[in-house]
N, C-alpha and C positions, 0 to 999 in steps of 0.2 A: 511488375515494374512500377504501379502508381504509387506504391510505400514509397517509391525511393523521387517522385514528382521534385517536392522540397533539394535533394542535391543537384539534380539535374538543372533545376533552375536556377541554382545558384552558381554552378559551376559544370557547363555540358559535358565535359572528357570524365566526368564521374556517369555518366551512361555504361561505358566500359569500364572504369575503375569501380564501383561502387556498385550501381544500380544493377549490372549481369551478374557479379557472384552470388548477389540472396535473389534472383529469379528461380522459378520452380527450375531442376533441373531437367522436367520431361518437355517443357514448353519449345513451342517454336522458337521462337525469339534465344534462348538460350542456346537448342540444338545447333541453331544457323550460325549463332556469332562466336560461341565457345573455343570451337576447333582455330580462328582465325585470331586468336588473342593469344598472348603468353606473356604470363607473371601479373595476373591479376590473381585475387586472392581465393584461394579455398573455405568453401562453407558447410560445416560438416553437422548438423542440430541433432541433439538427443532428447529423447522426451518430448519434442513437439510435432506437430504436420509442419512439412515442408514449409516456405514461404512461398504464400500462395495459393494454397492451401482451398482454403473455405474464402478467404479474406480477398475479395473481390478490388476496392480500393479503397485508400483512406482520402478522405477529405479535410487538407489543412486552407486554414485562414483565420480562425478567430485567434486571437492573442491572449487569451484566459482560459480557464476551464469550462469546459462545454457541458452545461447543467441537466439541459434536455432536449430532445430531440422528436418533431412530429412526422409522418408522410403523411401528405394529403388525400383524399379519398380515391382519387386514381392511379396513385403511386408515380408516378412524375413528377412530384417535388416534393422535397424536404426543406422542414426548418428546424433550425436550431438556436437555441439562447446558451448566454455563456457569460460568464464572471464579469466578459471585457465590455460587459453593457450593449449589446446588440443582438438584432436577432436576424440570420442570415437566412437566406432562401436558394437552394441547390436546385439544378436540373439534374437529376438522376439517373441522365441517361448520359449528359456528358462531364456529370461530376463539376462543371462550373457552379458560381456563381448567377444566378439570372438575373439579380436587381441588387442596386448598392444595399450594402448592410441598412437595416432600420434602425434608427439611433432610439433606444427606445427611452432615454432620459433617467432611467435606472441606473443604477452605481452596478447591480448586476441583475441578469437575467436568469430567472429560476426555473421556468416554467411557459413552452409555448405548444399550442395546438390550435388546429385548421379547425373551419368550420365544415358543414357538411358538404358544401359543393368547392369545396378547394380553392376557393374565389380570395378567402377572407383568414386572415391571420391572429391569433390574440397570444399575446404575455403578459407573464406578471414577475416582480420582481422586488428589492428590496428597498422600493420607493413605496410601495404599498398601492400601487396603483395598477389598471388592469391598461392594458395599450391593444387596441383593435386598428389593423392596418388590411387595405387592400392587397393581397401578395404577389399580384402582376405588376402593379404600377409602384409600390410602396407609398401611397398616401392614405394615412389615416381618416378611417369611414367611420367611427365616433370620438367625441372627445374623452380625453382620460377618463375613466372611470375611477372615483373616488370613496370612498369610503372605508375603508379599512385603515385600521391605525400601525397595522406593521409591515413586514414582512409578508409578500404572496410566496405562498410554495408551490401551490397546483393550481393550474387553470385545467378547464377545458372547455369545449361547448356541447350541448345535448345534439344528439343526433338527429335532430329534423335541424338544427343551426339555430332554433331560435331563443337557447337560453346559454349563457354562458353562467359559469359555477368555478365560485375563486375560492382558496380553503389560505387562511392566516395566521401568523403566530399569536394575532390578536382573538385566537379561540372561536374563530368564527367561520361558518361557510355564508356566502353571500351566492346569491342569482340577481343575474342582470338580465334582462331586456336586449334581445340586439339589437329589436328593430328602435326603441328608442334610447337604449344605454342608461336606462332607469333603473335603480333597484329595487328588483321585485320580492324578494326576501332573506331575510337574516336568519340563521341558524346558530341557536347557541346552545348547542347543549355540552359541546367539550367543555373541560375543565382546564385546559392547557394547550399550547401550541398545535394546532390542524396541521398537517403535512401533508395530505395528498385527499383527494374527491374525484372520483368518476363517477358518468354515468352509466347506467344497465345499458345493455344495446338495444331497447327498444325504449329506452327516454324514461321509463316511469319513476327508474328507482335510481336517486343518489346515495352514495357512500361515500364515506367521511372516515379518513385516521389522524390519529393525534398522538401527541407525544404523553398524552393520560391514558395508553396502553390499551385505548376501546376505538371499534368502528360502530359508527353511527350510522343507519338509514334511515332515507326519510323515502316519502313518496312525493316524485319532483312536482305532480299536478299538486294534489292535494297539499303539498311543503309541509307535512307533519310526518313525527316521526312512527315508523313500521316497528315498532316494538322496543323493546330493550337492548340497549348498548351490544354490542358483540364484545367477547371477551376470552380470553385463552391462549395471548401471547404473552410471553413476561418483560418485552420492552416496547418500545416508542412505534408503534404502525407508521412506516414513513412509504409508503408503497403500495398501490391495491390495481385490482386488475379482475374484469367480469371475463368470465368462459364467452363464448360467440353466441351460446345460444342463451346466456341471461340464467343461466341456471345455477352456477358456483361463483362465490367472490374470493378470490388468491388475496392475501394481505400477507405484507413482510415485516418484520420487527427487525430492531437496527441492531441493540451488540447481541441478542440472542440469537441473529443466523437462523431464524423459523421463518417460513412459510406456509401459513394456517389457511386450510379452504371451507368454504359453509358452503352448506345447504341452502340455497335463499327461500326455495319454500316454507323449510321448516326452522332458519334461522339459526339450524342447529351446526356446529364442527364437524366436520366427515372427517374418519379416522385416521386419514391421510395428514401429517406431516413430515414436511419435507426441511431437512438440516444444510444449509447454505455450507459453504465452506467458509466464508468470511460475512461480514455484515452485509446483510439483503438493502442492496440501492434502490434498484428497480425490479420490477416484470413487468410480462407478456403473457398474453397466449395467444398461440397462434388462430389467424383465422378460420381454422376446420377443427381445433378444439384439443389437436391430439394433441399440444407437446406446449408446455409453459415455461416461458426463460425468464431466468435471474442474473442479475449481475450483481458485481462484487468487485472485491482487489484485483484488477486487471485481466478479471476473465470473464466469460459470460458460459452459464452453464445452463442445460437442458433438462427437463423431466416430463415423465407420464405423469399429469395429473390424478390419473386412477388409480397410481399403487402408491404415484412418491419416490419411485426408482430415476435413476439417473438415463439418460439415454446413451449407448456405447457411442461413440469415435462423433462428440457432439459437441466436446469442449472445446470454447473458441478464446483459444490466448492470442495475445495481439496489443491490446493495449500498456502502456507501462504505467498506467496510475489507476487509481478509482476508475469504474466505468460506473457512471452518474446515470444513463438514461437507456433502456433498449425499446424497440416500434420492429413490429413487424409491418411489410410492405403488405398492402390489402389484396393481392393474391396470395403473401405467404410463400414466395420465394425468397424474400432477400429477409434479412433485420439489419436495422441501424441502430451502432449505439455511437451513444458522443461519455464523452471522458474528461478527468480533470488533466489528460497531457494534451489538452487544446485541438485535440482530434476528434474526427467524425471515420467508423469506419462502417464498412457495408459489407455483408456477409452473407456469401450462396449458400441457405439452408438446403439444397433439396440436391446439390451437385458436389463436384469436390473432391475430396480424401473419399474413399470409396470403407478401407479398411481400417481402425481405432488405431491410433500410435498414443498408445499410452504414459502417462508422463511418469517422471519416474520420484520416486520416493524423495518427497522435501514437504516443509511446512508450507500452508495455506495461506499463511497470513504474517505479517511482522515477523521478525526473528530479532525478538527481544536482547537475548541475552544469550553469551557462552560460557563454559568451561570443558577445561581437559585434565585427563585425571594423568594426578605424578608419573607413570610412567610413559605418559604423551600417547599413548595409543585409544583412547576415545575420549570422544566430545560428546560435551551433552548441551542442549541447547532447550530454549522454552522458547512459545510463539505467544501472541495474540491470538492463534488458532488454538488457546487451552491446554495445549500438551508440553510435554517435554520429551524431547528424543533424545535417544543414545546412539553414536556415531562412529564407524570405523574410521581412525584418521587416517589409515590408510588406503582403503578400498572408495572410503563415502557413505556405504551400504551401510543402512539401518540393521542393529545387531537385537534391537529388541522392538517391542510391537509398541505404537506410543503412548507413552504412561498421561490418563487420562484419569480425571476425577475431579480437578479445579474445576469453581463454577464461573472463574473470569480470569480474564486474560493474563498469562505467566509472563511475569514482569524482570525473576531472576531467576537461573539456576546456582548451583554451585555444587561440587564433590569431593567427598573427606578426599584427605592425603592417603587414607590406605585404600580407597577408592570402593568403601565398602557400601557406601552413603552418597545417596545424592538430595539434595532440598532445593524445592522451589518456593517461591514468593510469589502472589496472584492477588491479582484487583479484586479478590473477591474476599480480602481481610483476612486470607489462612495462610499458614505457611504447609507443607508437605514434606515427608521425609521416605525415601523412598529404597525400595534395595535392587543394590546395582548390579546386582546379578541376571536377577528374576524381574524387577520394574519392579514389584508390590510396593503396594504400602505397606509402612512400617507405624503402626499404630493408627490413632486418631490423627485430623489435620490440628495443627497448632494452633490454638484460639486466643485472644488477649489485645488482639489490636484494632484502633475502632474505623481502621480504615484502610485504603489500596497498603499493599506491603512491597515497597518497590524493590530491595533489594535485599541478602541474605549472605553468608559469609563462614564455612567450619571455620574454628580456630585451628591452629598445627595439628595439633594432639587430636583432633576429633571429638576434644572432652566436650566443647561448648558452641552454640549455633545461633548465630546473630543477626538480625532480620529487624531493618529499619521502615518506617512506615508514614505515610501521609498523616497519621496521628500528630506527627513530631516527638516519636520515641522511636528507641532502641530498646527490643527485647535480647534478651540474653538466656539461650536453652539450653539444660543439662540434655544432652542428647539422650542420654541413658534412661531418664526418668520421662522424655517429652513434655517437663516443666519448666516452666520459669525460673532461671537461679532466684537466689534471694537477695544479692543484691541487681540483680537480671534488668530490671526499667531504669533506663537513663533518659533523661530531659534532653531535646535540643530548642535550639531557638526556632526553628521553623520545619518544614516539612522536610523528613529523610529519605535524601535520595540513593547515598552510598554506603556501605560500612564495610571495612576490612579490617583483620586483623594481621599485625606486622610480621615477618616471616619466622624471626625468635616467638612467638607468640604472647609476648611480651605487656602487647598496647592494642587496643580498638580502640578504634576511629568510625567517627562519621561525618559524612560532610550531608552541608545542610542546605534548603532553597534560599534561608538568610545568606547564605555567602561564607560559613562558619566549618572550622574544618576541627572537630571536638576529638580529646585523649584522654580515654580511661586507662588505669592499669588494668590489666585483663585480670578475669575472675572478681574483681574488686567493683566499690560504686567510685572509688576516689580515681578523681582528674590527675590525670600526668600530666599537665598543663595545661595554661589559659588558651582557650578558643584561639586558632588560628584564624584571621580576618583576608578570605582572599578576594571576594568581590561582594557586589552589593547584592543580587542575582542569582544565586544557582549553582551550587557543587554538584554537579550527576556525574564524577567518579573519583576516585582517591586512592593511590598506590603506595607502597614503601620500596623502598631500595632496599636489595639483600640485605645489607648489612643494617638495615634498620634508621638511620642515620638520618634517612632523608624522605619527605614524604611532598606526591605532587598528585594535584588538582588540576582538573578540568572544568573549566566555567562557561558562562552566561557569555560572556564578551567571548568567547574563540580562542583565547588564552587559556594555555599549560602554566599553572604556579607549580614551584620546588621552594621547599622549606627545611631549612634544619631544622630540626625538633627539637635539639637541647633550647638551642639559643633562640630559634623561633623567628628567624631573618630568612626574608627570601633570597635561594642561593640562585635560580633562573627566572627570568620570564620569557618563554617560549609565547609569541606571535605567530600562533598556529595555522588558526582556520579562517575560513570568514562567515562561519557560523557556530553556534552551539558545539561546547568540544561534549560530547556523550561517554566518549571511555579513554582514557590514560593508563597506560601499562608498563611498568617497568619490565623488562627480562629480567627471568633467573639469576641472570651473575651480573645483573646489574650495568652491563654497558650500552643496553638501547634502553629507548622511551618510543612506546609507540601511541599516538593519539589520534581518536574518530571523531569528524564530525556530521550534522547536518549537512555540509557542503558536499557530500558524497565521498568527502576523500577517508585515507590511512595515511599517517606520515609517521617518519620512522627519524627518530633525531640521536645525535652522539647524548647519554647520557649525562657525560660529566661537563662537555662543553655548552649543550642546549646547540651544535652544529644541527642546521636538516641535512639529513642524509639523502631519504628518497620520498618522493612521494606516490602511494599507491591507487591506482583509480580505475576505477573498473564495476565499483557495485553503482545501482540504477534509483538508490535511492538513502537517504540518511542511514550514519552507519551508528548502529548502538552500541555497537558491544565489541572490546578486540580481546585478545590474549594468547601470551607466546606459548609454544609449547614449552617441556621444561630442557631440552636441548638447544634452546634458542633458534634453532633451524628455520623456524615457520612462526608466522604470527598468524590467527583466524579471527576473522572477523565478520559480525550478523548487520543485517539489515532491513530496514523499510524495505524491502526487492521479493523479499521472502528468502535470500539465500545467505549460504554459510561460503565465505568465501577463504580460503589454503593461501599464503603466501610466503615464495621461495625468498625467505631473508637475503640469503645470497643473491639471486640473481636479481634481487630489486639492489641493491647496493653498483653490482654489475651495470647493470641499466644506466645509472644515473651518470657512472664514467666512461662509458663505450656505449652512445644511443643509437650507432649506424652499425655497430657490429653483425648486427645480420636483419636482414627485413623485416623477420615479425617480432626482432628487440625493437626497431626502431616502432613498428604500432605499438609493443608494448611501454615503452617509453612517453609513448603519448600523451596527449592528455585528451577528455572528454568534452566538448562544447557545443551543447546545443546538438548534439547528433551528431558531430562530427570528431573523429578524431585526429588530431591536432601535433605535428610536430614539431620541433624547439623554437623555427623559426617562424611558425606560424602557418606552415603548407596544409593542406586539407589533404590528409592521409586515405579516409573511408569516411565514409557514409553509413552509420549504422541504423536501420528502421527501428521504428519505436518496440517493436515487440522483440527486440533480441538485445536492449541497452540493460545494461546492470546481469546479463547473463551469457555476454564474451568472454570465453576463458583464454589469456593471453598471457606471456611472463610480464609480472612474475607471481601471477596468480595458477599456482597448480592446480586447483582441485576447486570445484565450484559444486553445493549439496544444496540440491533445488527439486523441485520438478522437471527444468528441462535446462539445459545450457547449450551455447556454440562455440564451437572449434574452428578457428582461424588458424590458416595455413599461407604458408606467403614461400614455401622451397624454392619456387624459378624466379624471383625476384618480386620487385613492388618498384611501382611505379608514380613519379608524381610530380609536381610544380612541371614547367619547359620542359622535361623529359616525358612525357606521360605517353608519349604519342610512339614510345620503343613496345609499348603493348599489343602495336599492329604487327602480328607475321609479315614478312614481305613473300608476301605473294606472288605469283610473275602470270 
């Protein structure tokens, strides 16, 4: 029940409307009140532990994201810093607040930890200043500490309390003096931005990461350094973490997803590495040694540091954004992490889910991009998680194992018409062609471009394959030969975000971050006309209408442009979103436009008139990618959530003209705000917890391909505004 704290306080009859359906269903609290309710809603979860789970309570109050999180040496209180410039102090036993926020004079807080006897608080943050506060009383017991010219990323202090250790983007780790806020030494051996410094747990030894891909030790008395640089991850060390006994140091690298452990004796890499599923935030190891956590995209996951194996039924989902910070409690019962969705939560490591509920088959991270091959019956999609999968559209179930081999993040897919070909586009300058039978590769990767490849394109025929790129070119591949046509490299004005080519195969297109939406004839280097001019900003997508006639753009400003192509006049302005439009999609026969954006929505508008039709809402985070299937039946759509979201064309159309027609059209009609879902007149429907937003499956979203999704159920009615209170049985 403390996930759902936030509704209840804002509105109590959401105790029974909201906050009892996602209660554990073995709980007290639920057993007693269940039976005596009717027409509150059903919660059915696939893929995750119950609600309630592991996940003890969340702690909301900061108003920004929550960067990092400390307990103090007796585990009765935690602190936290966050975006919104302040560093809060929790009683841990009643989850309040114990002392007003500390206003720490930072635009944001990065970085806060206790000293040794829990008395004494320090942060640091993007004033470049370090702030030491009393954490009973909140009065500051030195004055700012100054010296550093950027950004603090890591504080902490040495374990007897008497040195604090600030690591900067200004390449530096600094110590200070507590007892007089002096600084006692400067360390400069990075070549580049510091990110994080701990100490050993017996004080002697600091370590140092940076974004110049080396940990640095020094020895804290002596302040010189213990040897040569550590070395042997291939990104940014933003994370580091000593074993309990001072004998291994944990270090995470940010888009490699590694977690590299040494030897501190011999300084050497123990042959244990461990593969993050999304970009390594933070770790831990716990206090007795045996079990080191990482976080990532909205989950926190566990390992044996001795093999590098995962630990079963350990994965704590819960968060809906980044999880920035995790702290194990100094017995090793709980861990805290804070997150960029403004939450703090607290997590029963040693009780709980007794037995794994394994999540089920979805990408790790981003879900960049989609497509469905001509005869609508699978999708293939690429993540930020490297891979690309291939998808039953109508089961969900993964049909092949995921096509792996990019060394960065898959930015596009796309599949020939005969659906014999699939190609992806990847930050790591390649393009990939693949067979869609078997997933193999089909040849070498595609080389030619000198930079990220965002997006990719077959022509009809499957003769040619066009893949535009951060370069600000368009290449153009004989698929047959895996080369470059010869007249294959076109110029744009700025970096290429889109290319498609029109359904006669006629014309490619690309639209550009200048705002320029460019026409070759296909096969050819010659322009089919001058640069379409649609904003100042940002093309990231560009469609044709069947009949080729007409071609529209999604921009910077949240506006859908449509253009005749002959004459080159804008035929719509569609006043879409009120963010970034990401994907624009014509239908097959040309009578919908469907467009995504940053604002988490899908909108579906009458093609010829630029009327909105419906609006889709449901995924949990910006939406990249849509595309109808070819019976227009269903539009899919990916996202920042990590999920591939199904929608029932029809009964979103349905929705928008009958929202009372049955209870769970009317949630599904909804809309999403701040947690709550929302109906036409403004009534607070549900209460959704953070760990199940962007992955409620509701009309007229049929089919949600994740790792885990909920099923809302509303049969004996829904209840809500002055009626709410028909949800008591009368009981005699």
């Amino acid at each position: 029940m403390a996930a759902s704290n936030a509704a209840i306080s804002r509105s109590a009859p959401h105790i029974y409307i909201s906050a009892l359906p996602f209660a554990a269903k073995d709980s007290l609290v639920y057993q007693d009140f269940a039976p005596l309710l009717a027409g509150i809603v059903s919660v059915t979860t696939f893929g995750i532990t119950r609600h309630g789970g592991r996940l003890i309570t969340t702690l909301t109050g900061h108003e920004d994201k929550v960067n990092s999180v400390a307990y103090s040496p007796d585990g009765r209180t935690l602190a936290s810093g966050s975006d919104d410039g302040t560093v809060r102090i929790w009683d841990t036993r009643s989850g309040e607040e114990s002392i007003p926020p500390l206003q720490s004079n930072e635009s944001k807080v990065l970085s806060v930890a206790f000293g040794s006897t829990g008395e004494h608080v320090a942060c640091g943050g993007t004033g470049g200043v370090v702030h030491v506060w009393n954490a009973v009383t909140g009065r500051a017991v030195l004055p700012p500490l100054h010296g550093h010219s950027d950004w603090i990323r890591s504080v902490v202090f040495s374990p007897d309390g008497m040195l604090i250790a600030s690591a900067s983007d200004d390449k530096t780790v600094r110590l200070w003096s507590f007892e007089t806020g002096l600084e006692v030494s400067v360390m400069k051996d990075h070549t580049d931005k510091v990110y994080a410094v701990a100490f050993s747990p017996d004080g002697r030894v600091v370590a140092s990461g940076s974004k110049d891909k080396t940990i640095c030790v020094w020895k804290s008395v002596a302040r010189r350094s213990a040897g040569v640089p550590l070395t042997g991850l291939e990104d940014a060390i933003v994370c580091l973490g000593f074993s309990p006994d001072g004998k291994w140091l944990a270090a995470g690298a940010h888009n490699t997803r590694e977690i590299g452990i040494w030897d501190l004796k011999s300084l050497q890499p123990t042959p244990v590495v461990i593969y993050n599923q999304a970009t390594v935030t933070s770790l831990a190891f716990s206090p007795d040694g045996s079990m080191l956590v990482s976080s990532g995209l909205c989950d926190i996951r566990t390992w044996d540091p001795k093999t590098g194996q995962e630990l079963p039924g350990l994965l704590l989902a819960g968060h809906s954004d980044w999880v920035t910070s995790v702290v194990f409690s100094p017995d090793g019962l709980l861990l805290a992490s804070g997150s960029d969705d403004h939450t703090i939560k607290i997590w029963d490591m040693i009780h709980g889910v007794e037995e794994a509920v394994l999540p089920l088959q979805g990408h790790s991270d981003v879900v960049t991009s989609v497509a469905v091959s001509s005869e609508g019956t699978v999708i293939i999609s690429g993540s930020n998680d490297r891979s690309v999968r291939v998808w039953s559209a109508f089961t969900g179930d993964a049909i092949l194992q995921p096509l792996l081999g990019h060394g960065g993040r898959v930015l596009a897919v796309a599949i020939s018409s005969d659906t014999r070909l699939i190609a992806s586009a990847s930050a790591d300058q390649t393009v990939r062609i693949w067979d869609a039978r078997t997933g193999g590769h089909i040849g070498e990767p595609l080389l030619g471009h000198s930079d990220e490849v965002n997006t990719v394109a077959f022509s009809p025929d499957a003769q040619w394959l066009a893949s535009g790129s951060d370069d600000c070119s368009v290449h153009v591949w004989d698929v047959t030969t895996s080369q470059i046509a010869l007249f294959g490299v076109h110029r744009c004005k700025g970096l290429v975000l889109a290319v498609k080519y029109s359904p006669d195969g006629l014309i490619l297109a690309a639209g550009d971050r200048g705002g320029y939406v460019h026409l070759w004839w296909s096969g050819t280097s010659q322009q089919a006309r001058v640069p379409l001019r649609a904003h100042y900003d940002g093309i990231h997508s560009i469609s044709f209408s069947s009949d080729t006639r007409l071609i529209a753009a999604g921009t910077n400003d949240g506006v859908v442009r449509v253009w005749d192509i002959e004459y080159g006049h804008q035929r719509l302005i569609l006043v879409a979103h009120l963010n970034v439009v990401r994907s624009v999609t014509y239908s097959p026969a040309g009578r919908y436009l469907v467009s995504a954006s940053w604002d988490k929505s899908v909108r579906l508008w009458n093609a010829k008139t630029g009327n909105a039709l419906s609006t889709l809402s449901g995924h949990g985070g910006g939406v990249r990618s849509t595309i109808f299937t070819p019976d227009e039946k269903s539009i899919i759509s990916s996202a920042e959530d990590n999920t591939i979201h199904i929608w029932d064309v029809e009964a979103a159309l349905s929705l928008q003209s009958q929202p009372e027609q049955h209870p769970i059209a009317r949630l599904g009609s909804a809309t999403l705000d701040n947690g709550w879902l929302v109906g036409p007149s403004g009534e607070l429907l549900l209460w959704i917890p953070v760990e199940y937003r962007g992955h409620v499956l509701l009309p007229p979203c049929s089919m949600i391909i994740g790792s885990h999704h909920v099923v809302l159920g509303a049969e004996n009615g829904l209840h809500w505004g002055d009626q709410w209170t028909a949800c008591w049985r009368n009981h005699e």
